[in-house]
C-alpha positions as CSV (number, residue, x, y, z in Angstrom):
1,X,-9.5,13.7,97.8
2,X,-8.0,10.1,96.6
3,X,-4.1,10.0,96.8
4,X,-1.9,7.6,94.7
5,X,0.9,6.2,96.0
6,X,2.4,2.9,96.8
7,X,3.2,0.5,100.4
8,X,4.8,-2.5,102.0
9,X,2.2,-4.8,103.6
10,X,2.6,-7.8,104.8
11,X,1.0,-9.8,108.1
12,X,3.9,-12.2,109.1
13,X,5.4,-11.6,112.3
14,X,8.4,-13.0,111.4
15,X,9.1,-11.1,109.1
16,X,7.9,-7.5,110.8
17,X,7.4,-5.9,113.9
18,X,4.8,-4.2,115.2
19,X,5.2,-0.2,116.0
20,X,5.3,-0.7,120.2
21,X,8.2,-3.1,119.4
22,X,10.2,-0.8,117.6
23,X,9.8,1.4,120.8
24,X,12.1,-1.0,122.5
25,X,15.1,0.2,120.1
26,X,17.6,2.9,119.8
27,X,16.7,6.1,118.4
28,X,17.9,4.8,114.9
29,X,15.6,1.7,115.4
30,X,18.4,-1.1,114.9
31,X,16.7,-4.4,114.6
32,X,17.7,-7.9,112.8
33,X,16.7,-8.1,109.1
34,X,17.1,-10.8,106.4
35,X,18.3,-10.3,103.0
36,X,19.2,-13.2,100.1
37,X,22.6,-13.7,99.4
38,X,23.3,-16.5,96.7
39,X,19.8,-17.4,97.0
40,X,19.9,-17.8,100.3
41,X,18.3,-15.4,103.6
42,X,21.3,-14.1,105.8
43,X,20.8,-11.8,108.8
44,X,22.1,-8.3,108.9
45,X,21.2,-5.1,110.8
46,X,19.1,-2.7,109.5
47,X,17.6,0.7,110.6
48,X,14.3,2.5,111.1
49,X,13.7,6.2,111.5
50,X,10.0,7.3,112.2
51,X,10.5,11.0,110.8
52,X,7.6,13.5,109.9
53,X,5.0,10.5,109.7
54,X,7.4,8.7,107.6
55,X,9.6,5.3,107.8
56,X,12.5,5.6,106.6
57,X,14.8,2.1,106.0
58,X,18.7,2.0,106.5
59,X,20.7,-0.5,105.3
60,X,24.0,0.4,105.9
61,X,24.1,3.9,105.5
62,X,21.6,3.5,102.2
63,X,17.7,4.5,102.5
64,X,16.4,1.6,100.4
65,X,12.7,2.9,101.2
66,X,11.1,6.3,102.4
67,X,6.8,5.8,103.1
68,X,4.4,7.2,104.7
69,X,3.4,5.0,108.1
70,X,0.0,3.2,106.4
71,X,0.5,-0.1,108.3
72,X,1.1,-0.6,111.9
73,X,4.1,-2.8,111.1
74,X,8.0,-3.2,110.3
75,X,9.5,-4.5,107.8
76,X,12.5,-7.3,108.3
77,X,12.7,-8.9,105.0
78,X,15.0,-6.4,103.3
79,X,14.3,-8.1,99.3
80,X,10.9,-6.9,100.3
81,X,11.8,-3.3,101.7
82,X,13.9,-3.1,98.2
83,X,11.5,-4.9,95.8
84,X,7.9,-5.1,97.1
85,X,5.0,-2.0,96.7
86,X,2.1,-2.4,96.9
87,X,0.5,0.6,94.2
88,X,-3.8,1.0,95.2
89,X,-5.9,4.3,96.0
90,X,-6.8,5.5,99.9
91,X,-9.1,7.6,100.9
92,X,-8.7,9.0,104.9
93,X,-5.7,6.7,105.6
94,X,-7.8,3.9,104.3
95,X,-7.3,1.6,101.0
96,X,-9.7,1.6,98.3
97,X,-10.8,0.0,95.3
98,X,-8.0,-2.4,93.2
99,X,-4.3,-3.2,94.8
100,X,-1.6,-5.1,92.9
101,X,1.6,-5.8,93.8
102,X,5.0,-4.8,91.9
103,X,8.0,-7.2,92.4
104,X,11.4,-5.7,90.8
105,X,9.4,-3.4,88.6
106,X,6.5,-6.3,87.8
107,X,3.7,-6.3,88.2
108,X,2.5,-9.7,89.9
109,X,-0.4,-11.6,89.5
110,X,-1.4,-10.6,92.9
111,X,-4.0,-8.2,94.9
112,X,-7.5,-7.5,95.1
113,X,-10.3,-5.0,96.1
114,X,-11.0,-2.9,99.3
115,X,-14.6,-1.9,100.5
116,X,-15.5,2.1,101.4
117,X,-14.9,1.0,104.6
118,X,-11.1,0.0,104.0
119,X,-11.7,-4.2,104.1
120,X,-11.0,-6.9,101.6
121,X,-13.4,-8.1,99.7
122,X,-14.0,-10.7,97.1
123,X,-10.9,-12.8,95.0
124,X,-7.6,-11.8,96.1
125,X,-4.5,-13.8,96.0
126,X,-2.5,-12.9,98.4
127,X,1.5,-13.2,98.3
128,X,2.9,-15.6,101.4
129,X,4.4,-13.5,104.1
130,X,8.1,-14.2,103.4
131,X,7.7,-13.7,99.5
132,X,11.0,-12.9,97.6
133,X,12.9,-14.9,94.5
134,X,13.1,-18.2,96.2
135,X,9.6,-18.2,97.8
136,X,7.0,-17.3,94.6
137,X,3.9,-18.5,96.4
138,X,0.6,-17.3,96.1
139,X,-2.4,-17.7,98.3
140,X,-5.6,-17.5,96.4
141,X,-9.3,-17.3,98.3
142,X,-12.2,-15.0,99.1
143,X,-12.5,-12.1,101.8
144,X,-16.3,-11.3,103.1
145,X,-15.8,-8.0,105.0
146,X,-12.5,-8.3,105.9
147,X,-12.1,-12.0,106.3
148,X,-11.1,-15.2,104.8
149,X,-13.6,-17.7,104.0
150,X,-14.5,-21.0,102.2
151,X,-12.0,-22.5,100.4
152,X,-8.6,-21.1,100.4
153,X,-5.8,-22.6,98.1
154,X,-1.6,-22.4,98.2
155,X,0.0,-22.0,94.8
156,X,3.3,-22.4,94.1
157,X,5.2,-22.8,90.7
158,X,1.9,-22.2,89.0
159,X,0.4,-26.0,90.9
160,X,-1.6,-26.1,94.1
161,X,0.4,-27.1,97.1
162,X,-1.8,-26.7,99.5
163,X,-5.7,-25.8,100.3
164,X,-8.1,-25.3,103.5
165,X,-11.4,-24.0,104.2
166,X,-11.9,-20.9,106.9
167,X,-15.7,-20.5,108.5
168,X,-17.5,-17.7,108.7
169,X,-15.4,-16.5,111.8
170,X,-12.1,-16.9,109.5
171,X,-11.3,-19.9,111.5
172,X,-9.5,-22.7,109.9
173,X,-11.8,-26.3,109.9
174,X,-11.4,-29.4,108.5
175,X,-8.6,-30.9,106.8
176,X,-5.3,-28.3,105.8
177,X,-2.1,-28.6,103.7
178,X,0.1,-26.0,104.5
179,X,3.4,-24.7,103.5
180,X,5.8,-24.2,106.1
181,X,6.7,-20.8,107.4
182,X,10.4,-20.7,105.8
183,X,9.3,-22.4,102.7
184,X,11.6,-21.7,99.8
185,X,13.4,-23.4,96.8
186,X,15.9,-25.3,98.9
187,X,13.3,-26.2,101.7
188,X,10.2,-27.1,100.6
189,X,7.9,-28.6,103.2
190,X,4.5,-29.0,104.2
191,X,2.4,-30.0,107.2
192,X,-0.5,-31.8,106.9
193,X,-3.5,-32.6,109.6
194,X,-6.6,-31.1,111.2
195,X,-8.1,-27.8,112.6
196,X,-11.1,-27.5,114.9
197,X,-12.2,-24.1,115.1
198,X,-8.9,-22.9,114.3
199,X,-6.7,-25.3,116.5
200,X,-4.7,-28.0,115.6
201,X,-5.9,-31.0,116.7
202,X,-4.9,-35.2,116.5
203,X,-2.0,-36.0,113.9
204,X,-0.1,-33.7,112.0
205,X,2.4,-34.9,109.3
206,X,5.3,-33.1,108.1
207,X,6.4,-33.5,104.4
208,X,9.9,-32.7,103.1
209,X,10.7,-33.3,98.7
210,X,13.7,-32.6,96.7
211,X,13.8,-30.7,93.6
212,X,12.9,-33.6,92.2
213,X,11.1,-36.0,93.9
214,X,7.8,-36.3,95.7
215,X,6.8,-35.3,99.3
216,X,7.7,-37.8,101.9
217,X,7.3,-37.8,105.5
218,X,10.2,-36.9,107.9
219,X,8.3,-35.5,110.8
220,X,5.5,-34.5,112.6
221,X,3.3,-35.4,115.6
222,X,-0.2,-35.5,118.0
223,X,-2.1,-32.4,118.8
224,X,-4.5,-32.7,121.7
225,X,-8.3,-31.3,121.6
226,X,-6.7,-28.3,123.3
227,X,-4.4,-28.3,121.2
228,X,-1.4,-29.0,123.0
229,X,1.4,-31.0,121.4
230,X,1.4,-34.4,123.1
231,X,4.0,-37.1,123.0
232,X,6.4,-38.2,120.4
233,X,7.2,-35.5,118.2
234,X,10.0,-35.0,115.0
235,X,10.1,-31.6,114.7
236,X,12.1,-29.0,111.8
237,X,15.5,-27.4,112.5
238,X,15.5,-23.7,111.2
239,X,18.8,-25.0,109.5
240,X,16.9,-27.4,107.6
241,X,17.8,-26.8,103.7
242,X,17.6,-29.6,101.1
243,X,21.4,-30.6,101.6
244,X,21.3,-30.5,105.3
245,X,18.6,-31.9,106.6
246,X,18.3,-31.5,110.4
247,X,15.4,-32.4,112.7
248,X,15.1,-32.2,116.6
249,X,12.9,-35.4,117.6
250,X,11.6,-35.5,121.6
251,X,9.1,-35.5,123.8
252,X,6.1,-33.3,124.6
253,X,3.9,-33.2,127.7
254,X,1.1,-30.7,127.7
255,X,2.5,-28.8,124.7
256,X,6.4,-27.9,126.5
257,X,9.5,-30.5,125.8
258,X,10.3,-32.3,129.0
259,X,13.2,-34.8,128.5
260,X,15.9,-36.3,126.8
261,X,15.8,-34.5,123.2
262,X,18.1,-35.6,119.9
263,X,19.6,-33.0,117.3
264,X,19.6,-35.8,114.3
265,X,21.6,-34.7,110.8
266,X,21.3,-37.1,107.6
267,X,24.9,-38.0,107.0
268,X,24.7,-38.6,103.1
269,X,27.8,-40.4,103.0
270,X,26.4,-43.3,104.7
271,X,22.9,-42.5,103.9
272,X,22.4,-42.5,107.7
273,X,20.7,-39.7,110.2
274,X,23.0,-39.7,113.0
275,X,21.9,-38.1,116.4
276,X,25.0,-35.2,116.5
277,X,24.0,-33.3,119.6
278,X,20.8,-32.8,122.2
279,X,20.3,-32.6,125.9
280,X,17.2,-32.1,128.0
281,X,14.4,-30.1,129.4
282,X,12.6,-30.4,132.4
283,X,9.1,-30.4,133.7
284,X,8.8,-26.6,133.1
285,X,10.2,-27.5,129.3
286,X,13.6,-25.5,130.3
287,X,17.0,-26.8,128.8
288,X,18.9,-28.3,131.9
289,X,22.1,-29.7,132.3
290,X,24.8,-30.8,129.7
291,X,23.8,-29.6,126.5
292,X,25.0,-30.0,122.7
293,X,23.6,-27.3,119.7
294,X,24.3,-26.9,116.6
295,X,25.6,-23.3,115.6
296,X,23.5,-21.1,113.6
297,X,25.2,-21.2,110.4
298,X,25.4,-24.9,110.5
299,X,25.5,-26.9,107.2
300,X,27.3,-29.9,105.1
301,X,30.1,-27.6,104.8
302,X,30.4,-25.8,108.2
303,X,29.4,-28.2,111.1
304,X,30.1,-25.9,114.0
305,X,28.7,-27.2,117.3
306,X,28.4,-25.3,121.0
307,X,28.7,-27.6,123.9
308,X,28.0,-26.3,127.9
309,X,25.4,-26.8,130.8
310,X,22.2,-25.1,130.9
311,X,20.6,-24.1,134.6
312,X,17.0,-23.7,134.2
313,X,16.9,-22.6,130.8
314,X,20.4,-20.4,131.3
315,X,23.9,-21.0,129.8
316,X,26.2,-21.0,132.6
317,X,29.9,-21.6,133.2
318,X,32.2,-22.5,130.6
319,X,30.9,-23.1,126.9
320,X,32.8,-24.4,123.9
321,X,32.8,-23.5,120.5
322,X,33.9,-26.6,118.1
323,X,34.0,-27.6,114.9
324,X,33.7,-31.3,113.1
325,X,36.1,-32.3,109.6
326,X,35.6,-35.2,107.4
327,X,31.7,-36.3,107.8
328,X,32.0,-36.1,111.5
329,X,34.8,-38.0,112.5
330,X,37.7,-35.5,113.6
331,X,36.7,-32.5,116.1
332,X,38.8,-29.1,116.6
333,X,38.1,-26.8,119.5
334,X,37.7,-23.5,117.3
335,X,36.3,-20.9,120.6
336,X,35.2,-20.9,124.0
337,X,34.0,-18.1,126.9
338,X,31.8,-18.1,129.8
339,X,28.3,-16.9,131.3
340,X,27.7,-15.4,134.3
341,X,24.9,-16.8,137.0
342,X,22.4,-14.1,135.4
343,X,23.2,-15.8,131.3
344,X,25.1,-13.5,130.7
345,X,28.6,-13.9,128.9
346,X,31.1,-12.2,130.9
347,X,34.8,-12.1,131.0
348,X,37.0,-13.2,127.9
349,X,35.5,-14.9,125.0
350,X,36.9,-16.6,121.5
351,X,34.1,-16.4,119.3
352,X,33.4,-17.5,115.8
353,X,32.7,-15.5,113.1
354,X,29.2,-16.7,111.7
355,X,30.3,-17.1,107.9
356,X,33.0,-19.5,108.8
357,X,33.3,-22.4,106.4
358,X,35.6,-25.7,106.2
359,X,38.4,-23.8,104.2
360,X,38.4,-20.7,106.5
361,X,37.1,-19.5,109.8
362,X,37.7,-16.4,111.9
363,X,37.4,-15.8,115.1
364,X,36.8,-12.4,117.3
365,X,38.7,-12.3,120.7
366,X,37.8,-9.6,123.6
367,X,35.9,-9.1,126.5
368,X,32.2,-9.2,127.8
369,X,31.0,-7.2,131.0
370,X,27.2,-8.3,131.7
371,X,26.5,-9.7,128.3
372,X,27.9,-6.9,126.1
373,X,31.2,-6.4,124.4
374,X,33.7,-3.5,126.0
375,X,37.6,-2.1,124.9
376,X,39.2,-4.1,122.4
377,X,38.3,-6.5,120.4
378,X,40.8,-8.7,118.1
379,X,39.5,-10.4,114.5
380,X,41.9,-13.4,113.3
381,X,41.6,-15.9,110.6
382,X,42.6,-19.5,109.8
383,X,42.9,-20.2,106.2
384,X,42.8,-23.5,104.6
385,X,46.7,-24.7,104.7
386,X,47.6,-22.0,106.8
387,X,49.5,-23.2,110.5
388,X,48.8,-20.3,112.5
389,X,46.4,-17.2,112.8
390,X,46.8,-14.2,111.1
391,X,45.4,-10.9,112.4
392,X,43.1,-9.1,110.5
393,X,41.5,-6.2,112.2
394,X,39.5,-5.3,115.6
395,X,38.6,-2.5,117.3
396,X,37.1,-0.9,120.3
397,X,34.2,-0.7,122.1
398,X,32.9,1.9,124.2
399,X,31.4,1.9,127.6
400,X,28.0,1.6,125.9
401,X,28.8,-1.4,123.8
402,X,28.9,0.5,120.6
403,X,32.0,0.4,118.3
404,X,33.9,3.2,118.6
405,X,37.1,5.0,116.6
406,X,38.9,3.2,114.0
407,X,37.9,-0.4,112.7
408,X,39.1,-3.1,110.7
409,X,36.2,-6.0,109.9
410,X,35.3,-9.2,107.8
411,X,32.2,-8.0,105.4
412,X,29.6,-9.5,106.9
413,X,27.3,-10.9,104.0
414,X,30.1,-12.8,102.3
415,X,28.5,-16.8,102.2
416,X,32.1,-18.3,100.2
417,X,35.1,-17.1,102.1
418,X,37.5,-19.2,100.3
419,X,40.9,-20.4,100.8
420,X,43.4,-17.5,100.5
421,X,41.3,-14.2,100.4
422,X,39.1,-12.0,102.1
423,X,37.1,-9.0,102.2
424,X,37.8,-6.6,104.7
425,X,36.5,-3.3,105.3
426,X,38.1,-0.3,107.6
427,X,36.7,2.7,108.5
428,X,35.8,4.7,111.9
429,X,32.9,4.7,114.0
430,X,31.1,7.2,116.2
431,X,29.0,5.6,118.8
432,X,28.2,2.9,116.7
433,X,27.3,5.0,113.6
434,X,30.2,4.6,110.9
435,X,30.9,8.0,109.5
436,X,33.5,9.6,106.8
437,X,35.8,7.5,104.6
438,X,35.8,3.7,104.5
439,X,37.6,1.5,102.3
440,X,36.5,-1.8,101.0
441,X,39.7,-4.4,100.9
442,X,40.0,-8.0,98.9
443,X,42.9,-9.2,101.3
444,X,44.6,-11.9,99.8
445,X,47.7,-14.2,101.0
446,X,49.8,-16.1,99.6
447,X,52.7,-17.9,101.7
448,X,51.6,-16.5,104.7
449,X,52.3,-12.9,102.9
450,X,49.6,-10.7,103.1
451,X,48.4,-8.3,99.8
452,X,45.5,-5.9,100.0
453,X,43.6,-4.3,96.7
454,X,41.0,-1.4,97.4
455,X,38.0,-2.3,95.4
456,X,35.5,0.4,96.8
457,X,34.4,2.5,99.7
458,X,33.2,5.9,100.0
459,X,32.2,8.5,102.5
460,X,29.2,8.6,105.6
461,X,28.4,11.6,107.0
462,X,27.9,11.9,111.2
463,X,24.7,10.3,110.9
464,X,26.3,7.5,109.2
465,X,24.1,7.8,105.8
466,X,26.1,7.2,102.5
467,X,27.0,10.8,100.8
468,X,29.0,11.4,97.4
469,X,30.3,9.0,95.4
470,X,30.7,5.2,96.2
471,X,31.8,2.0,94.9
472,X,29.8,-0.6,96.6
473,X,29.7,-4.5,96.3
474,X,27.0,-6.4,95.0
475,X,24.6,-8.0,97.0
476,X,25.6,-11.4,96.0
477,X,29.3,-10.8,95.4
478,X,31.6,-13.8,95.8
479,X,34.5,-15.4,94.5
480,X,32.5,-16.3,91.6
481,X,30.7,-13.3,91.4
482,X,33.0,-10.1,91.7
483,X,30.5,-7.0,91.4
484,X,30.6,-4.0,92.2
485,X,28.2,-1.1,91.9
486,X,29.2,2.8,91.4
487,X,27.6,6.1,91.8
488,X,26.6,8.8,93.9
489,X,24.6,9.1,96.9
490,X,22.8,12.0,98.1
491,X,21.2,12.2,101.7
492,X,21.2,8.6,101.9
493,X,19.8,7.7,98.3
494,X,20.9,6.2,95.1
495,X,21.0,9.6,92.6
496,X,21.8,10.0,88.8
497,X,23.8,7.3,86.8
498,X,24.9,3.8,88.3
499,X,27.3,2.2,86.7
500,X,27.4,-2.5,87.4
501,X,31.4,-4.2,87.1
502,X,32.2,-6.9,87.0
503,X,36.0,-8.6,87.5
504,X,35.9,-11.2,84.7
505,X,37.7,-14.8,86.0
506,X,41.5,-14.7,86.4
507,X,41.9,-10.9,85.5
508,X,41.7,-8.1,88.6
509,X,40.1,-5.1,86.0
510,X,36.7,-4.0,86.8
511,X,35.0,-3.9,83.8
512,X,31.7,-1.8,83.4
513,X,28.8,-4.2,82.0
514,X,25.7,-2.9,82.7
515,X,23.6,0.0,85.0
516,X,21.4,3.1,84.7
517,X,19.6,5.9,86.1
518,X,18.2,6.5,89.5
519,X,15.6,9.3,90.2
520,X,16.3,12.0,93.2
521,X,13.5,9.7,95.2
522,X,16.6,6.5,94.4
523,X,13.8,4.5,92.1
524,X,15.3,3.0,89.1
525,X,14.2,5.4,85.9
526,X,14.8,4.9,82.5
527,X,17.1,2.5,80.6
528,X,18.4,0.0,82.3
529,X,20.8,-2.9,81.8
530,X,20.3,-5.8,85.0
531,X,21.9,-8.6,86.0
532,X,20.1,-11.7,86.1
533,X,19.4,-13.1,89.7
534,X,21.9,-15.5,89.6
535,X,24.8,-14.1,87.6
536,X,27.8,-15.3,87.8
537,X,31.4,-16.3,86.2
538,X,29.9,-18.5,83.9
539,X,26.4,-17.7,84.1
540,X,26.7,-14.0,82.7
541,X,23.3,-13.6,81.8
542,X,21.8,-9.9,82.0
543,X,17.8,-8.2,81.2
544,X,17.8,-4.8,78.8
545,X,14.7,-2.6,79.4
546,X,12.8,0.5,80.8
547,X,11.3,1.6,84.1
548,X,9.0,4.4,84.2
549,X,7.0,5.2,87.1
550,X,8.4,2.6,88.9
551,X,7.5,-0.1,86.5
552,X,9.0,-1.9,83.7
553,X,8.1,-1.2,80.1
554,X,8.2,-1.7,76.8
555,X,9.7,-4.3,74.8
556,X,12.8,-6.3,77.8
557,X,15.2,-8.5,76.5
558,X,17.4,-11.2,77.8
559,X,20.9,-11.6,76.7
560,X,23.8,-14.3,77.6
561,X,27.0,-13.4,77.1
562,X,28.7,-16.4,75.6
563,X,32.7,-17.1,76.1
564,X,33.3,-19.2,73.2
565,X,32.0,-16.2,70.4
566,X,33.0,-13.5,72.7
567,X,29.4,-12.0,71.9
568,X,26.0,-12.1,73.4
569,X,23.2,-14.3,72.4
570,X,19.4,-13.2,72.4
571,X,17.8,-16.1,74.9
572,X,14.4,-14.1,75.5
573,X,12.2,-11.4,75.5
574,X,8.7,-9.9,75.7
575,X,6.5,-7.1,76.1
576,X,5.2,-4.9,79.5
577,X,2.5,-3.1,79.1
578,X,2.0,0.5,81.5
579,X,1.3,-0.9,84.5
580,X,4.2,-3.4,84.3
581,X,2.6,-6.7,83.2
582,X,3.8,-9.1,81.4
583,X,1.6,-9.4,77.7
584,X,1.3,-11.3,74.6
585,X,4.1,-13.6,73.5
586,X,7.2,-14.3,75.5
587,X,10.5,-15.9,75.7
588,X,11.9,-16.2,79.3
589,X,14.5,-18.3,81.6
590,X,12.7,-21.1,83.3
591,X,12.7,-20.6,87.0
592,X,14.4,-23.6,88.1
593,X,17.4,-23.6,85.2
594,X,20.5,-25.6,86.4
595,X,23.4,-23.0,86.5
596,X,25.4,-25.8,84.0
597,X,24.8,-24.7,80.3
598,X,23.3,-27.5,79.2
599,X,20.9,-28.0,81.5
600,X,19.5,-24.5,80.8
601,X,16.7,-24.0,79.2
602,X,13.5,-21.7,78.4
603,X,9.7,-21.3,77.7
604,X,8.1,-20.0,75.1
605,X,4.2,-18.9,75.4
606,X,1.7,-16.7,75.5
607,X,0.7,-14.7,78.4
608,X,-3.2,-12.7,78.8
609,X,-4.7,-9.8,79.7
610,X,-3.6,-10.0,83.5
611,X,-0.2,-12.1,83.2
612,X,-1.7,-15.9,83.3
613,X,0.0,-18.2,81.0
614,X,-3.0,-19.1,78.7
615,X,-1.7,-21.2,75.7
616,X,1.3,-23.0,73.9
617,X,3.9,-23.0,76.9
618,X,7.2,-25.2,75.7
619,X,10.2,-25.8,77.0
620,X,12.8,-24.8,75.1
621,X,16.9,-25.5,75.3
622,X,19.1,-23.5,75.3
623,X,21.5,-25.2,73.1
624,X,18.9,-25.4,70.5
625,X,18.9,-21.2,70.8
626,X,22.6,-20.9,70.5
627,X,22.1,-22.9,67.0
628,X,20.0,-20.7,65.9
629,X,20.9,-17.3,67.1
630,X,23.7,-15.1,65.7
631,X,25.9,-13.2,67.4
632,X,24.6,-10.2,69.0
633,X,25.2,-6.3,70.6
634,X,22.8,-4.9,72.7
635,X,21.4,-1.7,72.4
């Protein structure tokens, strides 16, 4: 008997891990996720529970999805745990016939068919392995029992950005333009060069272009017959984003680094790249010696470096922590500790807290034993035109490394801490787990005088899953984006109605602008009023529709809410049909809109039977809309 129901599935290993590796956890399953936070991925922890042939995912203390194990693989890109199924029939634990894929509620032009015997065949187009707002790219080929073959193409903002051919082995041959593997709005690059029999082999080219301009070289390098990276090679830093453009550029002998290698940063000041750190390997491609990195949440407004020795691929001894003001010219020792002979830090460490920016950073203070933190643990803060730290939380750790009792932190997926506030939340822990009452605090100072306004919190229970009612922060909230959501939870879901507020600028009321219902299995049901991806103080832009099934329905509408005429103007709208496609004529927000009102604007087209755009798309602006439109309220 055919079941219907829906699944993640995805084949990156970046972004999931297989089942043995979850083995290697706690009994919760605590691993590293990414989620998007002003349009950009941030790490985070999140949780997995294999329970009565289940997965169940945990993001701090909320099950954002409950499915049956279908795929031998975890999930770490949480926008995809929250917004991704994948809705197809299966027969005996295997999939059958048609699969499509939903995104928020739409259905994407995505999917294809299984055989009887549970393997693709035929068209499908395929959504790339790291898919979420920033990264809508397609790949579109053919499957002959199960694998690729002939002509495979990469498709991204509806033009092809990159193509191949697999043979009959689903090998890769011939000439290839791929995307690379973080490739997103504010990275988009591409590598260029041959495959034989599926290797890389001879030159490969990497490609880098701005919003708006074309694809230009900035890296790359030589791939012997074995492929084995060979020689001179310029090579992509993770950190690598359209306004901070860093590349590592070295040597390669028989596919390790051996030498003398530069960490080189375009200083756009003096449209320069400047070599701002490095060190070397040795013949076994280990880093040894003195040694300069860039921290991980590097950028043009944070330069935070971390300077030490290496011993065969360990940190050892002493290690500094510093950061660099005014386009690299004036440097400020922000944190330093030590590791042990083993890498391990031991002893007393300042560290720095990863969303530390120019205006503000924080630092935690405590102790190591053997590479993990024990007893108490300090949290200060720096803010811009403040002479001395201030202390703003801590706690301790157990013998176990696990937080433990009562705890004052930073919130942890903040991206803008700004000059004279900060979000703090406090709350006790159990081994780790937070459980009962914690508060959510916007800390502010002002002359060194410290104010704190409860904005949210709520209650975990001794599992540390959400229970009762809450008042939660947005996924994106900011200083320019103050929102909160409010509602109940009930064994770890979102339950009943949800109410979205939002602090308007200069005023400290919460003001209820949107929300709806949530089913008992959390799934958005019914009416609903949504905030547009990238809402915001002046951007306050917001989607009226239904869900049903999972899926939106019906007749959605787009409304901006505009200052001057204290009323909201109708920028868009269209129809879904009961599978959650897009169909016949539609208004909607370009894509790529500048987040300035005039540079906004939308298209205007008409859309067939499976979503394509098939005739009469125009670009429309918005300031010809406002002229046109009167004043409107929602219903």
């Amino acid at each position: 008997m055919q079941s219907h129901f829906s699944a993640n599935f995805t084949n990156n290993d970046q972004f999931c891990l297989s089942m043995n590796e979850l083995d290697q956890f706690s009994n919760f399953g605590e691993i590293e996720g990414q989620i998007s936070v002003q349009n950009k991925l941030c790490k985070t922890q999140l949780k997995v529970e294999q329970r009565n042939g289940e997965l169940r995912y945990i993001l701090d203390g909320r099950i954002i999805k409950s499915e049956k194990i279908f795929e031998p693989k975890i999930e770490t890109n949480i926008d995809q745990i929250l917004h991704l199924q994948w809705i197809g029939e299966s027969k005996n634990q295997q999939k059958q016939d048609r699969w499509y894929a939903l995104w928020k509620g739409e259905r994407l032009n995505s999917g294809g068919n299984y055989n009887q015997n549970g393997l693709k065949i035929g068209i499908w187009i395929e959504l790339q392995e790291n898919y979420w707002d920033q990264a809508d790219i397609y790949h579109i080929g053919i499957y002959k029992n199960g694998r690729k073959y002939g002509k495979w193409k990469t498709v991204y903002m509806d033009r092809i950005l990159g193509e191949g051919d697999y043979d009959e082995n689903e090998c890769k041959v011939g000439m290839w333009v791929e995307i690379n593997k973080n490739f997103n709005d504010q990275c988009q690059i591409i590598q260029k060069g041959l495959y034989n029999q599926g290797q890389k082999i001879g030159r490969w080219d990497t490609r880098f272009r701005s919003h708006k301009g074309h694809f230009e070289n900035i890296g790359g390098g030589y791939y012997d017959m074995q492929s084995n990276k060979q020689g001179l090679w310029v090579e992509i830093s993770d950190s690598f984003m359209n306004d901070c453009k860093l590349t590592l550029a070295g040597l390669y002998k028989n596919n390790r680094r051996n030498g003398y290698w530069n960490i080189i940063y375009e200083n756009k000041r003096i449209s320069k790249y400047l070599s701002i750190g490095g060190g070397n390997y040795n013949c076994n491609g280990m880093k040894q010696g003195k040694w300069i990195e860039i921290y991980s949440n590097f950028n043009k407004d944070t330069q935070i470096f971390i300077e030490g020795e290496y011993q065969q691929g360990k940190k050892l001894g002493i290690w500094k922590i510093f950061q660099i003001y005014e386009y690299l010219q004036n440097l400020k020792i922000i944190g330093f500790g030590a590791y042990s002979e083993e890498g391990h830090k031991d002893g007393k460490w300042i560290e720095i807290f990863e969303k530390s920016n120019k205006d503000c950073y924080a630092n935690d203070i405590g102790n190591y034993n053997k590479g993990q933190k024990v007893g108490l643990w300090e949290t200060y803060s720096l803010l811009k035109d403040q002479d001395k730290l201030q202390k703003i939380g801590g706690g301790v750790y157990n013998a176990n490394g696990k937080k433990h009792g009562d705890w004052i932190e930073l919130y942890l997926l903040q991206t803008d801490y700004w000059n004279d506030s900060l979000l703090v939340l406090n709350g006790k822990y159990q081994n780790g787990l937070r459980i009962e009452k914690w508060d959510i605090k916007w800390q502010e100072y002002d002359n060194n005088n410290k104010n704190q306004i409860q904005i949210g919190g709520g209650i975990y229970n001794e599992n540390g899953i959400k229970c009762g009612q809450w008042i939660e922060l947005d996924q994106n909230f900011n200083s320019k984006c103050k929102v909160l959501h409010q509602g109940k939870y009930e064994q770890g879901f979102r339950i009943g109605n949800w109410k979205i507020k939002f602090c308007f600028l200069n005023t400290k009321n919460y003001i209820e602008i949107a929300g709806g219902q949530y089913n008992d299995q959390g799934l958005q049901e019914g009416k609903w009023k949504e905030l547009h991806n990238n809402f915001y103080d002046h951007f306050q832009c917001y989607n009226i529709g239904q869900y049903q099934n999972k899926r939106k329905c019906g007749k959605w509408k787009t409304f901006y809410y505009d200052d001057s005429k204290l009323g909201n103007v109708n920028l868009g709208e269209g129809q879904y049909d009961e599978n959650g496609m897009k169909q016949g004529k539609w208004t909607i927000l370009h894509n790529k809109f500048n987040q300035q009102l005039y540079n906004l604007f939308t298209l205007r087209g008409k859309l067939g039977f499976n979503g394509w755009k098939i005739q009469g798309w125009n670009q429309i602006w918005i300031l010809e809309i406002f002229s046109k439109n009167e004043i409107l309220q929602p219903n």
